[in-house]
C-alpha positions as CSV (number, residue, x, y, z in Angstrom):
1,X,122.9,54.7,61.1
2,X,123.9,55.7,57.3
3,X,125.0,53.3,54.7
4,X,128.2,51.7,55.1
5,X,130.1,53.0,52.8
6,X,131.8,51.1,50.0
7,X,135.5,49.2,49.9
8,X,137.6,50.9,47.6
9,X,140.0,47.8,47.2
10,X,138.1,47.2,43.6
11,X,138.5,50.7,41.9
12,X,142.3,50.7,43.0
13,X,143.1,47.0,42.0
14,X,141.4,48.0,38.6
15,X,143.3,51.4,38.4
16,X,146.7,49.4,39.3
17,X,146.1,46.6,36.7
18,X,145.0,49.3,34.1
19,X,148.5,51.5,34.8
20,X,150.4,48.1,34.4
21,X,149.3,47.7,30.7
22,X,150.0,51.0,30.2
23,X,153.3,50.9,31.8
24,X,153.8,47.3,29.3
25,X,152.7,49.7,26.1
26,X,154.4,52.3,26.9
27,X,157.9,49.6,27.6
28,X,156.9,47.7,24.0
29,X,156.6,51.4,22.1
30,X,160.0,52.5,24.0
31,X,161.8,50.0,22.0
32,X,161.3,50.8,18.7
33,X,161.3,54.3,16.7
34,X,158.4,55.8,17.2
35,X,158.5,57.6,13.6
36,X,158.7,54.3,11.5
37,X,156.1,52.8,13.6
38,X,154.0,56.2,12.5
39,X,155.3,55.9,8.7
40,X,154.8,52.0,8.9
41,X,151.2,52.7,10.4
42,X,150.5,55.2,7.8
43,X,151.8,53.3,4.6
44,X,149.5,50.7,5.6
45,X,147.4,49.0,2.7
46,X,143.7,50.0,3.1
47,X,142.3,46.9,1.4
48,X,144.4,44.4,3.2
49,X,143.7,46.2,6.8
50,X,140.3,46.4,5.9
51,X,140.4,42.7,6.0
52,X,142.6,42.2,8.4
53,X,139.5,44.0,10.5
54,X,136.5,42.1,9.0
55,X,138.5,38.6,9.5
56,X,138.9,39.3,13.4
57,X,135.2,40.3,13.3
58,X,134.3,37.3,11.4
59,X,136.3,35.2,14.2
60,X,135.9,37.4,17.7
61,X,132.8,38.6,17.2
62,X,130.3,36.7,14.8
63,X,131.8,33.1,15.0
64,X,132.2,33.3,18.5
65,X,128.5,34.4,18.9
66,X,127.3,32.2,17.3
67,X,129.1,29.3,19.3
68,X,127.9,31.0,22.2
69,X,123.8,30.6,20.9
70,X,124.9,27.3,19.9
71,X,125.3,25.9,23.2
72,X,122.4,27.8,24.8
73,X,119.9,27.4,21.5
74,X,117.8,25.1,24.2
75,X,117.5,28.2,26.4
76,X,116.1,30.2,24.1
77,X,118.3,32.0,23.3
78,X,118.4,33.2,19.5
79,X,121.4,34.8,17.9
80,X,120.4,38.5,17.5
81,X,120.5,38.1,21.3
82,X,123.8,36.1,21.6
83,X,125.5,38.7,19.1
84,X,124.5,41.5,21.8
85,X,125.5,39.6,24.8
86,X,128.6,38.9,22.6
87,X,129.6,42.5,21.5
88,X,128.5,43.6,25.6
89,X,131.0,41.2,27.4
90,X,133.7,42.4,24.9
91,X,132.8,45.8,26.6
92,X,133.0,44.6,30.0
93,X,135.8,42.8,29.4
94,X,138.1,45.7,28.6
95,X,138.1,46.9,32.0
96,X,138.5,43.1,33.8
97,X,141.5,41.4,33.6
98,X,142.1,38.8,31.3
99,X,138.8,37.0,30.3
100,X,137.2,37.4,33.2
101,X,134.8,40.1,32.5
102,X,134.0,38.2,29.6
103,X,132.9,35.4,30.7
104,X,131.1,36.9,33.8
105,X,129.1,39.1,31.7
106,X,127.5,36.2,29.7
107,X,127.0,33.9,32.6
108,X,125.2,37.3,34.4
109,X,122.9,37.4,31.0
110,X,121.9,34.0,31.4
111,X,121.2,34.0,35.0
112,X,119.1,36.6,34.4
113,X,117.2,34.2,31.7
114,X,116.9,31.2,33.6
115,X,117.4,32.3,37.3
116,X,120.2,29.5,37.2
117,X,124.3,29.4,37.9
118,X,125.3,26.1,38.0
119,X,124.1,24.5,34.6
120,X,125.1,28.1,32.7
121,X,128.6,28.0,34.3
122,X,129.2,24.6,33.0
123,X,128.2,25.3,29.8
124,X,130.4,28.2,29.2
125,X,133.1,25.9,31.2
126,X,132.7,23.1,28.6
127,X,132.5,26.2,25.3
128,X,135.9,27.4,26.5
129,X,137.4,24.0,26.9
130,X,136.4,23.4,23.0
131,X,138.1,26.6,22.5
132,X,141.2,25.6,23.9
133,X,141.4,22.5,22.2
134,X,140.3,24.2,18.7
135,X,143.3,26.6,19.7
136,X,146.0,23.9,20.5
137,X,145.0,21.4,17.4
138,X,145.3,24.7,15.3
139,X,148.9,25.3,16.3
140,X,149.7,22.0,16.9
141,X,148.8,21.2,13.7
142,X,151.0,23.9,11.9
143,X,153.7,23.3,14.2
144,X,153.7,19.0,12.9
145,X,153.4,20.3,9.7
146,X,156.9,21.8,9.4
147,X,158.6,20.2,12.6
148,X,162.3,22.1,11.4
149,X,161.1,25.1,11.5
150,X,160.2,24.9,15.2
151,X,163.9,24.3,15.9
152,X,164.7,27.1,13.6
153,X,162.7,29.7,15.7
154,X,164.4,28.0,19.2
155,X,167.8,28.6,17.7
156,X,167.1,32.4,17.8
157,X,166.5,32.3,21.1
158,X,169.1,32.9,24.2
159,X,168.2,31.1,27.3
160,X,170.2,30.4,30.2
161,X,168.5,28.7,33.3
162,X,169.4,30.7,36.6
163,X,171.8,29.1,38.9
164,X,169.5,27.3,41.4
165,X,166.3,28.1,39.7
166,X,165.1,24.2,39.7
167,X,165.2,24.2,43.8
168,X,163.0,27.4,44.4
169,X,160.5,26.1,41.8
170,X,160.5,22.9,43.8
171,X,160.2,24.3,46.5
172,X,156.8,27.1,45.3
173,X,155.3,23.9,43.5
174,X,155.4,21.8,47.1
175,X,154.3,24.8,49.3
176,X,151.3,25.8,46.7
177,X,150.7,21.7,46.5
178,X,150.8,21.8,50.5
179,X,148.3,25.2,50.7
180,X,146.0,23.5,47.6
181,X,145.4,20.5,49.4
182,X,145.0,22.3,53.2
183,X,142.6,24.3,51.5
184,X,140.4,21.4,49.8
185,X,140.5,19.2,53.0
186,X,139.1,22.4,54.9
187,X,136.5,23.5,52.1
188,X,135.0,20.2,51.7
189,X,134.1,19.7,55.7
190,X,132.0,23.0,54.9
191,X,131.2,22.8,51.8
192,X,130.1,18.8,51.2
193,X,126.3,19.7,51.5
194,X,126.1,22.5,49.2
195,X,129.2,20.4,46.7
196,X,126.9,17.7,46.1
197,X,123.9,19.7,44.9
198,X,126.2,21.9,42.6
199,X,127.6,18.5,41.3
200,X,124.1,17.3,40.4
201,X,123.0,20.3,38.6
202,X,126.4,20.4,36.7
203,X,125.8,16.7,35.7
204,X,122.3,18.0,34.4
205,X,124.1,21.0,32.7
206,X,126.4,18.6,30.6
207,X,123.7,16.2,29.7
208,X,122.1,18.9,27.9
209,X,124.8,19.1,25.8
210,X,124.6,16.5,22.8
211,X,127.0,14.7,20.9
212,X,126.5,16.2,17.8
213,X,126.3,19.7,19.7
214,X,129.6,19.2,21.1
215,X,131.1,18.4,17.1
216,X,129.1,21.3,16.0
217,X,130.9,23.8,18.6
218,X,134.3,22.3,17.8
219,X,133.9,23.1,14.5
220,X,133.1,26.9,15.1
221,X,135.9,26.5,17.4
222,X,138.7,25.7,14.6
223,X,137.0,28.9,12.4
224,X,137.5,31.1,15.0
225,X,140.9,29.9,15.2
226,X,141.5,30.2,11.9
227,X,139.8,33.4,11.2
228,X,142.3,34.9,14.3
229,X,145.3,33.3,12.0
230,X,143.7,34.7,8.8
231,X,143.4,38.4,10.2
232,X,147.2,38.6,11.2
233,X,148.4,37.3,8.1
234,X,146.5,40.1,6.3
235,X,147.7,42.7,9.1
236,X,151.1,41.5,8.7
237,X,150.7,41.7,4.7
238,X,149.1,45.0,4.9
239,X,152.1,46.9,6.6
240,X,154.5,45.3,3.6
241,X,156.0,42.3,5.3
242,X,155.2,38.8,5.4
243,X,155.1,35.5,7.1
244,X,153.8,31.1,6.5
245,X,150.4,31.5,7.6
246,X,151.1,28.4,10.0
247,X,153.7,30.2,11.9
248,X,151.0,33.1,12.3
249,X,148.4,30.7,13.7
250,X,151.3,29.6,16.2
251,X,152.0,32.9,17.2
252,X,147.7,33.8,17.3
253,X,147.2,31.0,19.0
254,X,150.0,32.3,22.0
255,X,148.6,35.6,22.1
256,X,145.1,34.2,23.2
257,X,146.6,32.1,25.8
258,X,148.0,35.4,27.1
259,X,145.3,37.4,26.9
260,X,143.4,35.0,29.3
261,X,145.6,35.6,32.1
262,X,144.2,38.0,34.6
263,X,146.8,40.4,34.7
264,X,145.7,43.9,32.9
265,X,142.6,44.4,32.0
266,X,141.9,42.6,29.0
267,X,145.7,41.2,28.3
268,X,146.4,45.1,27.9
269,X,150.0,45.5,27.0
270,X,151.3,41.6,28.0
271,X,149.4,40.6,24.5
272,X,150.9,42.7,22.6
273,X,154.7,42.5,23.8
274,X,154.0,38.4,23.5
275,X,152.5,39.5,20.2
276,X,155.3,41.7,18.6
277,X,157.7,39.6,20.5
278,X,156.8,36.4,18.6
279,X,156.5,38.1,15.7
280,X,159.8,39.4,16.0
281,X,161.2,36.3,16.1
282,X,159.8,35.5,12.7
283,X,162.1,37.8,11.3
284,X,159.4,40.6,11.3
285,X,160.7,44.1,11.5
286,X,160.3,45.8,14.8
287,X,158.5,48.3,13.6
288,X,156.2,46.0,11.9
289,X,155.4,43.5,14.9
290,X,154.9,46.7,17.4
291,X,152.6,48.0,14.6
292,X,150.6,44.3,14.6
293,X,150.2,44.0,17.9
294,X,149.0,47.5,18.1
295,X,146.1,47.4,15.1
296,X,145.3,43.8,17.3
297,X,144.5,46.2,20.2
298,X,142.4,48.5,18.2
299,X,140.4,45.7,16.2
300,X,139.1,44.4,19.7
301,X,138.5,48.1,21.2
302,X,136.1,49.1,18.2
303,X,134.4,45.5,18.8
304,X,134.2,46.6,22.5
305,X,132.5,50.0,21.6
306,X,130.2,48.5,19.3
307,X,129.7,46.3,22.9
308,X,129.0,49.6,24.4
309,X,126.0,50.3,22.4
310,X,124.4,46.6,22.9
311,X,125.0,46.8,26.1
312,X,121.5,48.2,27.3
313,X,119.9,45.8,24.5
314,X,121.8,42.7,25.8
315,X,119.7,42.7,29.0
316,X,116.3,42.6,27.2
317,X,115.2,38.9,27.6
318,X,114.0,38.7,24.0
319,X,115.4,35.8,21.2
């Protein structure tokens, strides 16, 4: 008997999600004139987009590596290594959706360290909770800052809630509450045994964390949100317009969210029309925010090819 062969189900879901973001771009470019996005693209200031680029590398890429050794510094793990595992889930994660690939990729180079999933997983669990947090004081905090200009922004907005809208989301929140709960009751008959031990080595992960650890990692946490605000303020400044830096942060801090989401492969095309949307709103030219969120998508593609080249390297168990 031959080899069975293999499902195809993976290759077209990823071919499906990867023509839906470019379905999204191609929606976001269709609504503005393609040759003042080119002329705004091209009257760009070097120096600013310059460091537009080497603030988001300072943020995505270098901050957020070395968070990453921070937590796993008792593993061994040094940052030359976390920087390639770093650069190589960027890589991966372009063809995943949302930040899946990411984060599978660095728990896959750590099992591969330690022979271990459970205390790994609830590392990286408990490192992208800090992010969040770091992400949502950072906008929160610009958002208490100037609370008027929050109601501002609303105004410019036009919402109307459909007519019977409040009874079908009723009614999905009680049937997703009803299949939830079905599906826990029936998982942990099977599952109690194996639960337990997962629990235990989970507890053990987390009490390898420290205090001080924990403060250290937040604090990464708000550069890397900061550095993210800091590098679309100089985008937005390099294509001639301009913006408060806290709004930016606001609107940085609601194209991560986004980006998490498992729909295209990497947030391709629902970041950026979240992006050039928001920035829209700011009273941003459309030309402008289209051009943003498009020089977003680039910064993170070069950091994924520099991914592709530490990708071999990332797999070498050195420090």
């Amino acid at each position: 008997m031959g080899p069975l062969p293999l499902s195809n189900a993976p290759r077209q879901r990823g071919a499906a999600r990867l023509l839906l973001g470019a379905v999204l771009l191609a929606a976001l470019l269709a609504l503005v004139d393609l040759r003042r996005l080119w002329a705004t693209v091209a009257g760009a200031d070097g120096l600013l987009l310059g460091a537009a680029l080497a603030a988001s590398c300072a943020g995505n890429v270098l901050l957020e590596a070395r968070r990453f050794q921070t937590v796993f510094a008792g593993h061994g793990l040094g940052y030359g290594a976390a920087l390639r595992i770093t650069l190589a889930s960027l890589f991966v994660g372009s063809f995943t959706p949302g930040a899946i690939g990411t984060e599978l990729y660095k728990l896959y180079a750590l099992h591969r360290r330690d022979r271990g999933v459970v205390r790994p997983l609830v590392q990286l669990a408990l490192l992208r909770l800090l992010g969040a947090a770091a992400v949502v004081i950072v906008a929160g905090g610009a958002v208490l800052a100037v609370p008027a200009r929050v109601a501002e922004i609303a105004g410019r907005l036009a919402w109307r809630r459909p007519a019977g809208a409040t009874a079908v989301l009723a009614a999905g929140g009680a049937v997703l509450l009803a299949l939830g709960l079905g599906a826990l009751a029936f998982g942990w008959t099977r599952l109690a045994p194996r639960l337990r031990e997962v629990w235990r080595e989970g507890r053990e992960g987390l009490a390898e964390v420290r205090i001080g650890l924990v403060g250290e990692i937040f604090i990464l946490s708000l550069g890397v949100a900061l550095l993210r605000g800091l590098s679309l303020a100089l985008l937005v400044r390099s294509l001639g317009a301009g913006a408060r830096y806290g709004d930016l942060l606001v609107v940085a801090a609601l194209s991560v969210v986004v980006g998490v989401l498992p729909i295209g492969p990497a947030g391709l095309g629902v970041q950026e029309g979240v992006l050039a949307g928001c920035l829209v709103l700011l009273r941003i030219p459309p030309p402008v925010a289209v051009a943003v969120a498009l020089l977003s998508r680039v910064f993170l593609w070069i950091f994924a090819a520099s991914g592709f080249w530490a990708l071999p390297a990332s797999r070498l168990k050195v420090p």
